[in-house]
C-alpha positions in Angstrom: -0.1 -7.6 15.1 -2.4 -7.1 12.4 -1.3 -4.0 9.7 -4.5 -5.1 7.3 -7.7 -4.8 7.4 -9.2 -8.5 7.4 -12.3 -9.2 5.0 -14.5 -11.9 5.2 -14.5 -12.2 1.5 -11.3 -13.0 0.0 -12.8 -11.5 -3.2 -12.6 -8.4 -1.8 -8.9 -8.9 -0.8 -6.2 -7.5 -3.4 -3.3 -9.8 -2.2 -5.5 -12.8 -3.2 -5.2 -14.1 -6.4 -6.7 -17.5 -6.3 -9.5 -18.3 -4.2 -9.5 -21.5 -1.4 -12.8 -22.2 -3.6 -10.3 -23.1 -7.0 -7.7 -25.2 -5.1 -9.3 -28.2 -6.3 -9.4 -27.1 -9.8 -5.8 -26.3 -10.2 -4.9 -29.3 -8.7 -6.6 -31.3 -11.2 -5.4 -28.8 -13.9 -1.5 -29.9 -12.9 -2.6 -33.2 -12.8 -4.1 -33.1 -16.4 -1.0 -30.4 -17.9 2.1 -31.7 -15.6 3.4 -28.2 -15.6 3.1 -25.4 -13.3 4.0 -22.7 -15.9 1.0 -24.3 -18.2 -1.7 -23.8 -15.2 0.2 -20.3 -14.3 -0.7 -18.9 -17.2 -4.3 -20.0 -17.2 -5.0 -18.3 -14.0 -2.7 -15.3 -14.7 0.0 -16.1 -11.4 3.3 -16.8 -11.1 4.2 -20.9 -11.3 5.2 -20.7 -8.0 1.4 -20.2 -6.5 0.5 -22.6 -8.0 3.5 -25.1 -6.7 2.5 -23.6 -2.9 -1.3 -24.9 -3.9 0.1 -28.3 -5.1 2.4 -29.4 -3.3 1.8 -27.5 0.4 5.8 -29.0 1.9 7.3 -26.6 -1.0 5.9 -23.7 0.8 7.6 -24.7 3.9 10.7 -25.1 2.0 11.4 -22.4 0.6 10.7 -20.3 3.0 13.1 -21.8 5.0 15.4 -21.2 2.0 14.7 -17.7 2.1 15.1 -17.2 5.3 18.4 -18.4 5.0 19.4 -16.4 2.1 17.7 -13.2 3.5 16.2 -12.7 0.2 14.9 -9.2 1.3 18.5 -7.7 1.0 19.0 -8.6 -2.4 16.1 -7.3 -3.9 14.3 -4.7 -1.9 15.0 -1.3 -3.9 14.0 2.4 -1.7 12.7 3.6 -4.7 10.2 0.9 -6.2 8.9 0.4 -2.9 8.3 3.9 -1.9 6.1 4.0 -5.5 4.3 1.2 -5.0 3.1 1.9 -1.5 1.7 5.4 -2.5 -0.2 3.4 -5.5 -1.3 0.9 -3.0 -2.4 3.7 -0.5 -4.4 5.5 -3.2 -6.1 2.4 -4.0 -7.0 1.7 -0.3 -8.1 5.8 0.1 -10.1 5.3 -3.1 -12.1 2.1 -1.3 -12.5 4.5 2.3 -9.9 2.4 3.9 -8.0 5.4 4.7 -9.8 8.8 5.2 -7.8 12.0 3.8 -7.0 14.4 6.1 -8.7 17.9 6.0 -6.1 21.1 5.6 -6.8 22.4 9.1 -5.4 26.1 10.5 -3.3 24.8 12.8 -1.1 27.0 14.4 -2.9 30.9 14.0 -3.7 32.1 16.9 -7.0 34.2 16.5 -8.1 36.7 19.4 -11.2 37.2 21.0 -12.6 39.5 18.0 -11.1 37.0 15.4 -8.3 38.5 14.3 -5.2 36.5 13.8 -2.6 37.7 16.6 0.3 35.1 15.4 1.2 32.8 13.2 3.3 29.7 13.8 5.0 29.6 10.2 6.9 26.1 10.7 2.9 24.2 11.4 0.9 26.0 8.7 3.3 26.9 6.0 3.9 24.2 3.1 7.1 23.3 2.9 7.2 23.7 -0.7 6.7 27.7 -1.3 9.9 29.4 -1.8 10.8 33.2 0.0 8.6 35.3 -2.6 5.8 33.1 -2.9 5.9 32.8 1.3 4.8 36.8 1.3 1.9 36.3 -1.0 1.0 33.0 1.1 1.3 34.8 4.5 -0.8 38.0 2.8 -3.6 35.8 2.2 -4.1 34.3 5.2 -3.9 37.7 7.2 -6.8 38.9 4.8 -9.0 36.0 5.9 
C-alpha cells in the first residue's frame, strides 16, 4: 500500500535528493576523490547516499543490519516526530496535496423557520474554550 503520492518527476519529490540522472556523476566523483564524505559534501547528503549509489550490495547490507538491530527503537523520539510530521503536512497542504477542511456547523439543529432548536456542545464546541468563554461562544451562535 501506497501512503504517497507518486510523481513522475523526481524533481518534484521532496524525499529525493539525488536524481537517477547524477548517478553516473558521483560515481566518477568517488572514483576521482576516493571518499564518500568528500562527494557528500559536494552534493549536500549524507556519505551514506552516496555509498548506497556506489556500491548498491551496501544497501542490502545494512539494511539487513538494521533490521537486526531494530534501529527504530533506539532512536525514534514521540516528540521530534510529532513536529516534523505537522511541518511536513504544511508543506504538502501548501502544494494542494492535502485540502483543509472548512469549519462546518455540525451538530445545531435548525427548525423549519431557521432557528436553532439544539445544540450538540461535544461536535461544535472547541475543545479549547474554558467555562466563561463557553457562554460568550454559545451566545454567539444563538444570535446567528
Amino acid at each position: 500500500m501506497r501512503i504517497y503520492k507518486k510523481y513522475s518527476d523526481q524533481k518534484l519529490d521532496g524525499r529525493v535528493k539525488i536524481t537517477r540522472d547524477q548517478y553516473p556523476a558521483v560515481r566518477a566523483d568517488y572514483k576521482r576523490l576516493k571518499s564518500s564524505r568528500a562527494v557528500a559534501k559536494i552534493y549536500g547528503v549524507d556519505k551514506k547516499i552516496i555509498l548506497f549509489i556506489v556500491d548498491p550490495e551496501y544497501k542490502k547490507r545494512d539494511a539487513k543490519r538494521q533490521q537486526e538491530q531494530e534501529h527504530w527503537k533506539i532512536y525514534y523520539n514521540k516528540d521530534k516526530h510529532t513536529k516534523d510530521m505537522r511541518k511536513y503536512r504544511a508543506k504538502k497542504r501548501q502544494e494542494g496535496y492535502y485540502k483543509t477542511p472548512t469549519p462546518t456547523m455540525r451538530g445545531v439543529i435548525r427548525d423549519k423557520t431557521g432557528k436553532i432548536k439544539s445544540i450538540n456542545i461535544k461536535t461544535i464546541l472547541p475543545c479549547n474554550l474554558k467555562k466563561p468563554e463557553v457562554k460568550n461562544f454559545l451566545k454567539k451562535i444563538m444570535n446567528k
